[in-house]
Structures are given as C-alpha cells and as structure tokens.
Jmol script that loads the backbone (N, CA, C; Angstrom):
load data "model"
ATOM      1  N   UNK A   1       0.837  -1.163   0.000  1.00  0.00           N
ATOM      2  CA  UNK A   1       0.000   0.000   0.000  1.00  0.00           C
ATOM      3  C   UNK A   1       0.897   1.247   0.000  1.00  0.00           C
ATOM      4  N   UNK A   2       0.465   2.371  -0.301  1.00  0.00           N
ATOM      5  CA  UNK A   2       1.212   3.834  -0.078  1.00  0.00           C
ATOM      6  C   UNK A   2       1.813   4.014   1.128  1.00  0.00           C
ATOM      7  N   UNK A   3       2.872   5.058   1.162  1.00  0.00           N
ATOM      8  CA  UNK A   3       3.405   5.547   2.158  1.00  0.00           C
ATOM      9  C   UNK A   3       2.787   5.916   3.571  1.00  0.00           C
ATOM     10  N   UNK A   4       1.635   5.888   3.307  1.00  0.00           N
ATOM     11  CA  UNK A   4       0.548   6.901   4.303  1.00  0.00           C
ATOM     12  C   UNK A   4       0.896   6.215   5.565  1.00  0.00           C
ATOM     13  N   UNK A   5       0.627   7.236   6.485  1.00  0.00           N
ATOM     14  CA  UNK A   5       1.437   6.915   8.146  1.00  0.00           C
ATOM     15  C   UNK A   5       0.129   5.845   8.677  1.00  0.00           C
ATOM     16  N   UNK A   6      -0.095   5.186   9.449  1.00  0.00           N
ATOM     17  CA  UNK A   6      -0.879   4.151  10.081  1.00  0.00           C
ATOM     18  C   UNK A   6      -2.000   5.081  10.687  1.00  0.00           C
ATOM     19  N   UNK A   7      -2.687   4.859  10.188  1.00  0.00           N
ATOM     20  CA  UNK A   7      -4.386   5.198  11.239  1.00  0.00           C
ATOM     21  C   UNK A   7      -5.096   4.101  11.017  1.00  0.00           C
ATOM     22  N   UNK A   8      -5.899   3.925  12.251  1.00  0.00           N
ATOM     23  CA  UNK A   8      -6.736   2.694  12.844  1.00  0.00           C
ATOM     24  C   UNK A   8      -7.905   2.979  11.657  1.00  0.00           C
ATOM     25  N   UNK A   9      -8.351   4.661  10.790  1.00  0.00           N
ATOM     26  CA  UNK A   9      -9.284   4.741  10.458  1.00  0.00           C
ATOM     27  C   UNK A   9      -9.101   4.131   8.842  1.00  0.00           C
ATOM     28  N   UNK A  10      -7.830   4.445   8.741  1.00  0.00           N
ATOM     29  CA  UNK A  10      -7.466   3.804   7.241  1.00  0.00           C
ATOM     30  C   UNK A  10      -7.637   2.324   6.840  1.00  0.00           C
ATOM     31  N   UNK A  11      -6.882   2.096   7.852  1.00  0.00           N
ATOM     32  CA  UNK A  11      -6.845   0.520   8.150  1.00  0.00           C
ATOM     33  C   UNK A  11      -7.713  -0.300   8.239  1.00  0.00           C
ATOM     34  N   UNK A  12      -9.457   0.324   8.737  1.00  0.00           N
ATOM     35  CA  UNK A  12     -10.468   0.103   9.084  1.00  0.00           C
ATOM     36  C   UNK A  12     -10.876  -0.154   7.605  1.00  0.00           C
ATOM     37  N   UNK A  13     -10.713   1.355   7.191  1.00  0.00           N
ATOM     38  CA  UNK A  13     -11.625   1.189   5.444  1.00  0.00           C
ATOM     39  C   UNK A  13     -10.863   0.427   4.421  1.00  0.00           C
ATOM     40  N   UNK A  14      -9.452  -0.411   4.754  1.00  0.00           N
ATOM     41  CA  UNK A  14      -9.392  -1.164   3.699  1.00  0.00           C
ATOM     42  C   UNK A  14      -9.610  -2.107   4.105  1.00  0.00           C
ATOM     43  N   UNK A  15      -9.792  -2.745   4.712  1.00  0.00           N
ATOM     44  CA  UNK A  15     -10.903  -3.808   5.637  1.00  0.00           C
ATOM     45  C   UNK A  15     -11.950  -4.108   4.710  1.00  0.00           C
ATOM     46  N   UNK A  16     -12.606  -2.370   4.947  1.00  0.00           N
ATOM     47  CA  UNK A  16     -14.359  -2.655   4.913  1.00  0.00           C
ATOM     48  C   UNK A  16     -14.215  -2.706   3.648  1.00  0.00           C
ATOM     49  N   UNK A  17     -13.405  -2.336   2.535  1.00  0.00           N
ATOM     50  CA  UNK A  17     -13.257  -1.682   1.183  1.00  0.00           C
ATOM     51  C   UNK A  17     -12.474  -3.730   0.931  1.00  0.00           C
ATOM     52  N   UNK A  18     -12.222  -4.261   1.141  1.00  0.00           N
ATOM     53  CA  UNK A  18     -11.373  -5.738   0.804  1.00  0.00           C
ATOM     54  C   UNK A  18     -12.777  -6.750   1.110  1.00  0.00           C
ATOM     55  N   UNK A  19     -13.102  -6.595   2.187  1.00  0.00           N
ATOM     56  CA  UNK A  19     -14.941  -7.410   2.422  1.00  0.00           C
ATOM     57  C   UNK A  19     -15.792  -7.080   0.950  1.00  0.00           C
ATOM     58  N   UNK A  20     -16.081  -5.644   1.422  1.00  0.00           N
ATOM     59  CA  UNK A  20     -16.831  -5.667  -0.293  1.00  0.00           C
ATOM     60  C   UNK A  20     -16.312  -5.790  -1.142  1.00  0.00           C
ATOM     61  N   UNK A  21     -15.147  -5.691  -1.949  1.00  0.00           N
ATOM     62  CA  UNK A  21     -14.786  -6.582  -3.227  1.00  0.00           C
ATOM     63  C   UNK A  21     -15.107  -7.814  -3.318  1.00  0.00           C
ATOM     64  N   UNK A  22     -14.982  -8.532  -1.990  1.00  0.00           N
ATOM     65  CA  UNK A  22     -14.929  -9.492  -1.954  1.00  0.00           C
ATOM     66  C   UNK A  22     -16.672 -10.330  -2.033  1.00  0.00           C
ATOM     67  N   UNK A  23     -17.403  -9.381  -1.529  1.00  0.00           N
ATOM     68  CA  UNK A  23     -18.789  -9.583  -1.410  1.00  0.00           C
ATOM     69  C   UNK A  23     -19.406  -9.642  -2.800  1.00  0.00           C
ATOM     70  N   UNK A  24     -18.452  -8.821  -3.216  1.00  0.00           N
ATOM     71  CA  UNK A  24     -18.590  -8.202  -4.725  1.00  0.00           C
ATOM     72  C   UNK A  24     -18.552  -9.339  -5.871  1.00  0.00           C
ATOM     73  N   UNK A  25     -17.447 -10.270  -5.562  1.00  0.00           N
ATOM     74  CA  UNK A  25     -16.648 -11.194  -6.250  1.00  0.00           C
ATOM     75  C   UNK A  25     -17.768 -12.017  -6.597  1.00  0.00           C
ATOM     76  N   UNK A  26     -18.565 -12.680  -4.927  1.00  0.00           N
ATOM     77  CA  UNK A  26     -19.346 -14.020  -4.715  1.00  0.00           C
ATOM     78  C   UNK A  26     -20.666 -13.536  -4.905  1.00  0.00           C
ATOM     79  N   UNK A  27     -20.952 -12.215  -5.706  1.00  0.00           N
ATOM     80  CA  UNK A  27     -22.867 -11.766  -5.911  1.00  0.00           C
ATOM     81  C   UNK A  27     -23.416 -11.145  -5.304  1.00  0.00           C
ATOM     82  N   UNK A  28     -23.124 -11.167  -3.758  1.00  0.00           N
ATOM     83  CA  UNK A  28     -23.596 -10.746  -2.822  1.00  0.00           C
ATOM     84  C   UNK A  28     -23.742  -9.453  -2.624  1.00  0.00           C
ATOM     85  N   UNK A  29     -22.977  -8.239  -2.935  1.00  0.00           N
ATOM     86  CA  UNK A  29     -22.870  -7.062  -3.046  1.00  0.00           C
ATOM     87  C   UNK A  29     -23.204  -6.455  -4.474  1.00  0.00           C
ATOM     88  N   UNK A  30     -24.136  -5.522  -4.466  1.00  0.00           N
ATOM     89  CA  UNK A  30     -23.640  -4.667  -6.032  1.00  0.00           C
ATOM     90  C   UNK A  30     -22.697  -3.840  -6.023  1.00  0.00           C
ATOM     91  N   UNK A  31     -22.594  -4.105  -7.302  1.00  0.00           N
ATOM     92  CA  UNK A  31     -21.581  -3.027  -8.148  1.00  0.00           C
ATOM     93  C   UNK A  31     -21.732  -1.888  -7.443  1.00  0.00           C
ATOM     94  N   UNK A  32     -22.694  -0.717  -7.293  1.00  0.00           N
ATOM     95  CA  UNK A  32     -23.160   0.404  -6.943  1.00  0.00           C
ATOM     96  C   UNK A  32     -22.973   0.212  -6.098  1.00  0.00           C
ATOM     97  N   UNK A  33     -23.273  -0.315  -4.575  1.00  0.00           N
ATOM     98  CA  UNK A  33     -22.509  -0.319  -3.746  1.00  0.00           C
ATOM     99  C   UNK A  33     -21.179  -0.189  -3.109  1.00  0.00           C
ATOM    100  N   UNK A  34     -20.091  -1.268  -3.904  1.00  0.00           N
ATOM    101  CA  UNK A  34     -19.113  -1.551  -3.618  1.00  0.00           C
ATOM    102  C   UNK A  34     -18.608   0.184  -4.114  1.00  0.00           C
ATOM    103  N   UNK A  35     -19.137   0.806  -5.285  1.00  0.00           N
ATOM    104  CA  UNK A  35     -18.355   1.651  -5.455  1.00  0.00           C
ATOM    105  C   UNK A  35     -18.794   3.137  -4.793  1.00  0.00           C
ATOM    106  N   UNK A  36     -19.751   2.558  -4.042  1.00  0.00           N
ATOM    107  CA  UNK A  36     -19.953   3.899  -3.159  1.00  0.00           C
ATOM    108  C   UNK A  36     -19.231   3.926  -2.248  1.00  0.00           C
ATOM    109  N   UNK A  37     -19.090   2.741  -1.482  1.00  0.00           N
ATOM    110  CA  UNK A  37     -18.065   2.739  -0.449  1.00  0.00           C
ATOM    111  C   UNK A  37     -16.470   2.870  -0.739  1.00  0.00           C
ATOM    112  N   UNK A  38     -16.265   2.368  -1.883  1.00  0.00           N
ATOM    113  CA  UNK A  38     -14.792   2.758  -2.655  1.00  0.00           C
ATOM    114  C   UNK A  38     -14.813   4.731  -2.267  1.00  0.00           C
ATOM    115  N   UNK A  39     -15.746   5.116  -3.145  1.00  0.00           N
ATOM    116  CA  UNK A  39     -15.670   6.897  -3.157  1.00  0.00           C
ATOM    117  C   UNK A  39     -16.334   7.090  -1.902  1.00  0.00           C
ATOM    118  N   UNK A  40     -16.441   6.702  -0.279  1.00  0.00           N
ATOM    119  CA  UNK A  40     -16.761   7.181   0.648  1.00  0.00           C
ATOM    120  C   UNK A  40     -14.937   6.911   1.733  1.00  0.00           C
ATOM    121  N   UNK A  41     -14.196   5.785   1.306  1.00  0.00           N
ATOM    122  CA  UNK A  41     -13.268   5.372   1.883  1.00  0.00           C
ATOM    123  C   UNK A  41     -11.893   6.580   1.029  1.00  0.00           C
ATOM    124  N   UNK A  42     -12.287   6.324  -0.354  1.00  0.00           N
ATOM    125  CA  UNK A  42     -11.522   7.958  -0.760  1.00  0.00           C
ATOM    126  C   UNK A  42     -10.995   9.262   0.071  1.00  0.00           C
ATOM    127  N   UNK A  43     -12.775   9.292   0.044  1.00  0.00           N
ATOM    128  CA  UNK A  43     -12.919  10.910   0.418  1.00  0.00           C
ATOM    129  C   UNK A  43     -12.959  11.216   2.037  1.00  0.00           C
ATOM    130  N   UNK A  44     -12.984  10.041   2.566  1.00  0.00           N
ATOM    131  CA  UNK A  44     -12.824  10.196   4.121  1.00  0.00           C
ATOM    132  C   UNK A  44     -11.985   9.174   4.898  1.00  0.00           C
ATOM    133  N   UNK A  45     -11.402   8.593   4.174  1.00  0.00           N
ATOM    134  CA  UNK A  45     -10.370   7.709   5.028  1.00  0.00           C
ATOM    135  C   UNK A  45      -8.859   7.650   4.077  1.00  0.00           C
ATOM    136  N   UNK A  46      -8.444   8.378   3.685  1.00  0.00           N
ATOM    137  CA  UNK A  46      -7.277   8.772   3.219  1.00  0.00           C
ATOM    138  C   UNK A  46      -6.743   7.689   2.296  1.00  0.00           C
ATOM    139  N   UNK A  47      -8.178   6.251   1.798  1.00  0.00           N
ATOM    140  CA  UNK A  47      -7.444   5.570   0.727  1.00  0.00           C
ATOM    141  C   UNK A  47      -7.534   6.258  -0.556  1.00  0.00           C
ATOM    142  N   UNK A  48      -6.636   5.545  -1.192  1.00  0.00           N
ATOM    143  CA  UNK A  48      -5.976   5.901  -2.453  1.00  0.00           C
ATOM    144  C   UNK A  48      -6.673   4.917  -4.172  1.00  0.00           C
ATOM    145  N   UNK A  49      -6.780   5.468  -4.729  1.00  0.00           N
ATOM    146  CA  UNK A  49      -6.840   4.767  -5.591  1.00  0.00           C
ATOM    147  C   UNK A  49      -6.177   3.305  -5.866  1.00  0.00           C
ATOM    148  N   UNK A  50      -4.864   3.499  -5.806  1.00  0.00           N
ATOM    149  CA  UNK A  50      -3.759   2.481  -6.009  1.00  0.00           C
ATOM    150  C   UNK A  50      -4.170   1.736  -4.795  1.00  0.00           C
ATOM    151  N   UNK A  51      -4.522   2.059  -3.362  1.00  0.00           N
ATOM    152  CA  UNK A  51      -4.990   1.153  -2.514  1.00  0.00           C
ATOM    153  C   UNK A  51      -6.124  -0.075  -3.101  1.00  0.00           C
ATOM    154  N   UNK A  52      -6.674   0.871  -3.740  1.00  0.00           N
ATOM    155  CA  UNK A  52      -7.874   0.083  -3.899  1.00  0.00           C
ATOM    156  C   UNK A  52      -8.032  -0.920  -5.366  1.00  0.00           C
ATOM    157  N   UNK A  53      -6.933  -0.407  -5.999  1.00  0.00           N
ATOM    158  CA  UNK A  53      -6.527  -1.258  -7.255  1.00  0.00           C
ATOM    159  C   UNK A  53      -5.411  -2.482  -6.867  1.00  0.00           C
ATOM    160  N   UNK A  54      -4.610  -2.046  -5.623  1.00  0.00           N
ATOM    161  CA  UNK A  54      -4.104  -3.622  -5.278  1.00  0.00           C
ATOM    162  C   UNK A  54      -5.241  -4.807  -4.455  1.00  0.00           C
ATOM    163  N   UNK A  55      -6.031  -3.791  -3.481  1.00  0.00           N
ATOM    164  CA  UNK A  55      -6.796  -4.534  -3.488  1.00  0.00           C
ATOM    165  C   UNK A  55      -7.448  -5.631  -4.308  1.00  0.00           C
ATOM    166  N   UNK A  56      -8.153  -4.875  -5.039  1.00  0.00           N
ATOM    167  CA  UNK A  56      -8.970  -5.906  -6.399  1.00  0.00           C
ATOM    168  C   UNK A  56      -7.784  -7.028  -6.586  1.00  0.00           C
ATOM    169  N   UNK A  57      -6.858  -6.590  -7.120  1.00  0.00           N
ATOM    170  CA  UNK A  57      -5.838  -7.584  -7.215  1.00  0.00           C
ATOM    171  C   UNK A  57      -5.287  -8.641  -6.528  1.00  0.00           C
ATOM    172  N   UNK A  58      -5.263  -8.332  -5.331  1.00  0.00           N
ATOM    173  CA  UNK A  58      -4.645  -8.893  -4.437  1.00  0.00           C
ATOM    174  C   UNK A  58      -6.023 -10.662  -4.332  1.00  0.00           C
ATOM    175  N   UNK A  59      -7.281  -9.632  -4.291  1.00  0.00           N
ATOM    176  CA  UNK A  59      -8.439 -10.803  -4.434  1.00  0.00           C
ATOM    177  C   UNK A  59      -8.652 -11.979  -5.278  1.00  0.00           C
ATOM    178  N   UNK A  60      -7.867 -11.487  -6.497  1.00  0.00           N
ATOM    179  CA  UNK A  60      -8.291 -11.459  -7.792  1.00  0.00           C
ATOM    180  C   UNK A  60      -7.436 -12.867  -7.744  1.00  0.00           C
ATOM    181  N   UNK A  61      -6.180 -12.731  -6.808  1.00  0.00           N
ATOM    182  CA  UNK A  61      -5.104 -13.944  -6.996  1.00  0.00           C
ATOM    183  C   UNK A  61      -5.029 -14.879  -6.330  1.00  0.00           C
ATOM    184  N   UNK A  62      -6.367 -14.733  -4.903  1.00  0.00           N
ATOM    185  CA  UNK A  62      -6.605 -15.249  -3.524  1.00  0.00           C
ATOM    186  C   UNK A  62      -6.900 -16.772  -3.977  1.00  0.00           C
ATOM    187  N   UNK A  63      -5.668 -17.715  -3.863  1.00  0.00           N
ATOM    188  CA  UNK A  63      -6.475 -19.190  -3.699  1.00  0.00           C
ATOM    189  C   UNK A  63      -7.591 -19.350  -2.885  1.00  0.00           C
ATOM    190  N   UNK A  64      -7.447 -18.479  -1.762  1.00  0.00           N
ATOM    191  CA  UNK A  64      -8.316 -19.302  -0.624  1.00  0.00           C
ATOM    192  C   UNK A  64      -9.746 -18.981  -1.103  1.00  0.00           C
ATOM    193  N   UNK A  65      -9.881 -17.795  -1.760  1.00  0.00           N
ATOM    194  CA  UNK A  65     -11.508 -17.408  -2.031  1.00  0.00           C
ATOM    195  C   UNK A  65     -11.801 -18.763  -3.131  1.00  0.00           C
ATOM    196  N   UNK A  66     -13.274 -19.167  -3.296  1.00  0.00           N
ATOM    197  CA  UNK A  66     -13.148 -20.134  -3.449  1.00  0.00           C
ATOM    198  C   UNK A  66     -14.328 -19.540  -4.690  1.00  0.00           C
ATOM    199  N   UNK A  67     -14.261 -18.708  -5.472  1.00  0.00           N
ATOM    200  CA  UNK A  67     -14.763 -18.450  -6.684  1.00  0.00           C
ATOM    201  C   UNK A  67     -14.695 -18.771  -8.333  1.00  0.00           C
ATOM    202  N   UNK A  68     -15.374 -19.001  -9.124  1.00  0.00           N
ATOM    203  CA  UNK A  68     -14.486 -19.210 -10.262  1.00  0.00           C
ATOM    204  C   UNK A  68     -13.748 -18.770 -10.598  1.00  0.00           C
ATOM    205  N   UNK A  69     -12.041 -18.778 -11.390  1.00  0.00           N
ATOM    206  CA  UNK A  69     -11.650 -17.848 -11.440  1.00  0.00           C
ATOM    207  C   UNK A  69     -12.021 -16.938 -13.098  1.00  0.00           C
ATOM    208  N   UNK A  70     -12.715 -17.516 -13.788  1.00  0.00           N
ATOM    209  CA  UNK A  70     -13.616 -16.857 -14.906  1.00  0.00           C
ATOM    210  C   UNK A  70     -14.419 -15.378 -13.565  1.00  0.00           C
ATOM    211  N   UNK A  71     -15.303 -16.065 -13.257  1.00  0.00           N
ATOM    212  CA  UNK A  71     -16.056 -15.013 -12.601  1.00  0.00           C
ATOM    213  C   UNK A  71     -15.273 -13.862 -11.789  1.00  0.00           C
ATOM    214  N   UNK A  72     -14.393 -14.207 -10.983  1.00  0.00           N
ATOM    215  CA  UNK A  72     -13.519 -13.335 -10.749  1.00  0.00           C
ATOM    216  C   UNK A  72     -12.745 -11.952 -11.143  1.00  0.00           C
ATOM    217  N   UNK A  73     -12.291 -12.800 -12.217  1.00  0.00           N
ATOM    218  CA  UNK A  73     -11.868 -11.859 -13.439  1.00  0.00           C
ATOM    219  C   UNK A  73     -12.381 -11.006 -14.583  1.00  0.00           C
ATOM    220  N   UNK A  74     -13.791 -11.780 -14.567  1.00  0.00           N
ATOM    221  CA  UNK A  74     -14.637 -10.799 -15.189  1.00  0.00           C
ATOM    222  C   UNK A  74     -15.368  -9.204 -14.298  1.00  0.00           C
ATOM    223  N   UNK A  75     -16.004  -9.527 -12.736  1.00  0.00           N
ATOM    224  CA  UNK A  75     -16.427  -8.853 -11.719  1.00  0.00           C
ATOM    225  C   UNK A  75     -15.102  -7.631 -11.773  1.00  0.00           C
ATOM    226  N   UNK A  76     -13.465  -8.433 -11.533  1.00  0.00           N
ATOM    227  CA  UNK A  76     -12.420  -7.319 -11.151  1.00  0.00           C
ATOM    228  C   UNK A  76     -12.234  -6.740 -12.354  1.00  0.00           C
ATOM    229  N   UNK A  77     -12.707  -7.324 -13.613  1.00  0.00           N
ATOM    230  CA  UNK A  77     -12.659  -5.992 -15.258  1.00  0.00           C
ATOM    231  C   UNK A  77     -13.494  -5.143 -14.561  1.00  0.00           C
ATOM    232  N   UNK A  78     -14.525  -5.616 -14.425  1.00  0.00           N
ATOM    233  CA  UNK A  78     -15.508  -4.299 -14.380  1.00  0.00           C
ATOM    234  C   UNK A  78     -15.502  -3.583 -13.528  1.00  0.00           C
ATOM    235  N   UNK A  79     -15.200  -3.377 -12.450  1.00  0.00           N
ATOM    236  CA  UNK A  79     -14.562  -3.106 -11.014  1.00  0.00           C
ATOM    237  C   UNK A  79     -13.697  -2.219 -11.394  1.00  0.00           C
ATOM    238  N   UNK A  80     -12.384  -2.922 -11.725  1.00  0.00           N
ATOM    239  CA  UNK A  80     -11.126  -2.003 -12.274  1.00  0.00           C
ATOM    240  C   UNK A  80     -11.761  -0.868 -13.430  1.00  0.00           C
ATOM    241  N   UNK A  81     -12.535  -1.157 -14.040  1.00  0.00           N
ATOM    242  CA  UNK A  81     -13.131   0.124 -15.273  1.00  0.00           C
ATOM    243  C   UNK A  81     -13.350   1.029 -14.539  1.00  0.00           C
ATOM    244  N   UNK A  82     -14.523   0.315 -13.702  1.00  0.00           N
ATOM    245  CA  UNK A  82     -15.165   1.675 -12.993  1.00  0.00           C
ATOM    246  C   UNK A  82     -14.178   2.589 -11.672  1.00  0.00           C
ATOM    247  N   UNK A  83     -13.244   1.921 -10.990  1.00  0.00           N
ATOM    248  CA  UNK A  83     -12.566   2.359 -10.320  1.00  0.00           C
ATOM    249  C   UNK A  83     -11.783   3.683 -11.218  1.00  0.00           C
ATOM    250  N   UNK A  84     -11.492   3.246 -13.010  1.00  0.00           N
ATOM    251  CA  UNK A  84     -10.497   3.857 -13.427  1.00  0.00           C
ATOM    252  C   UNK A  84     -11.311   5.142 -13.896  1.00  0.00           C
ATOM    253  N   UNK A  85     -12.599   5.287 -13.983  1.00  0.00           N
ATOM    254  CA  UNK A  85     -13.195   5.987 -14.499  1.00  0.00           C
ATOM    255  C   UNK A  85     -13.548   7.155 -13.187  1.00  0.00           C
ATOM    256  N   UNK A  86     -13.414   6.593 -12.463  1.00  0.00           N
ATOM    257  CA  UNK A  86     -13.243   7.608 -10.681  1.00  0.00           C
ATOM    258  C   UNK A  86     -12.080   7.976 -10.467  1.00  0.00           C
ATOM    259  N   UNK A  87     -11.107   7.571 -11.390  1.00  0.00           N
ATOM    260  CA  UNK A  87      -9.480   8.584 -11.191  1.00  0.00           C
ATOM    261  C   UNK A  87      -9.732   9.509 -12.574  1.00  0.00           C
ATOM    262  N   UNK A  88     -10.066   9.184 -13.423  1.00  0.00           N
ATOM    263  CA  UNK A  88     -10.406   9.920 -14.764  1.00  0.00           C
ATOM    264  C   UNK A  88     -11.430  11.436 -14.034  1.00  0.00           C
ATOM    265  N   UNK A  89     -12.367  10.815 -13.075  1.00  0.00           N
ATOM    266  CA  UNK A  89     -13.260  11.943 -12.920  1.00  0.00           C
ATOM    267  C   UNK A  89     -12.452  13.233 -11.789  1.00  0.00           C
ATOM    268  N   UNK A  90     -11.618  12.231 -11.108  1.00  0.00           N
ATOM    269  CA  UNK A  90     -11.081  12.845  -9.922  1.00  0.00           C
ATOM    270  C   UNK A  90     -10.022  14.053 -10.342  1.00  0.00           C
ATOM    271  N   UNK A  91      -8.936  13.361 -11.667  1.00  0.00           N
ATOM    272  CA  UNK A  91      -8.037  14.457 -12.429  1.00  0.00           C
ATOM    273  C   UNK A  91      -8.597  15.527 -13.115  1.00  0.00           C
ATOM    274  N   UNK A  92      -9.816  15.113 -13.667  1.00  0.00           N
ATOM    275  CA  UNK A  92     -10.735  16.606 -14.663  1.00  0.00           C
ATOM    276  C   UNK A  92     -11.750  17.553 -13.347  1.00  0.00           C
ATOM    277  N   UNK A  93     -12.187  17.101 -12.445  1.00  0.00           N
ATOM    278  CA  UNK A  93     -12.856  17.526 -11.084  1.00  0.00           C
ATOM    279  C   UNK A  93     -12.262  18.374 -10.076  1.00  0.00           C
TER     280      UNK A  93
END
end "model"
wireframe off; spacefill off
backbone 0.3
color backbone group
C-alpha cells in the first residue's frame, strides 16, 4: 500500500473496502454499492486509488476465495473500469 502513516481509520476502510470486493466477487454485493463505499473510503479515510486497485488484485489472486476464477476476473474488469473511471473523474474535477 502507499506511504501513508498508520491510522486505525485507514486501516479500518481497507478492511471494509477488501470485504466488499470481496462480497462483490461471490454476488452478494452490487456493483453500486461496492463503489460507493470505494468513493466514501476515498474521500474520508485517506485511501488511495492504487490502494484500492491492489486490493482488487490482491483478491483477484486469492487461492483461498473459493470463486471461479472466470467469474472473478470478469467482476475485477468491471470493477477495475469503474474504479479507473473515478481517477479519470477525480483528475478533470
């Protein structure tokens, strides 16, 4: 993850921000969701984009999750789009 100094609150939201991908992965969560909480962990808990793009990744490679890895990889395309399209909005904004 980034340089950023340790807060319990950061730490918290990549937690809550790694659950929902992950909720994300197995159906359980929508899309719209997951990415509200992505742009609420942004804008108030000092994650980063790149936080949240290793995230996806990091899921994406998880033996232990026990998903297809077709499905996986399709959920983290679309995921990663829309994440990239919230740094696209964030540089012109």
């Amino acid at each position: 993850m980034s340089a950023t100094p340790y807060s319990f609150e950061r730490e918290w939201a990549l937690k809550w921000l790694k659950g929902s991908v992950e909720s994300y992965f197995r159906g359980k969560t929508s899309l719209q969701i997951v990415v509200g909480r992505i742009r609420r962990a942004l804008k108030s808990y000092s994650v980063s984009l790149d936080d949240v793009k290793q995230i996806v990744n990091s899921l994406l490679l998880d033996p232990l999750i026990n998903i297809p890895k077709q499905v996986r990889e399709e959920r983290a395309k679309e995921l990663l789009k829309t994440v990239e399209d919230l740094e696209k909005g964030e540089r012109s904004g």
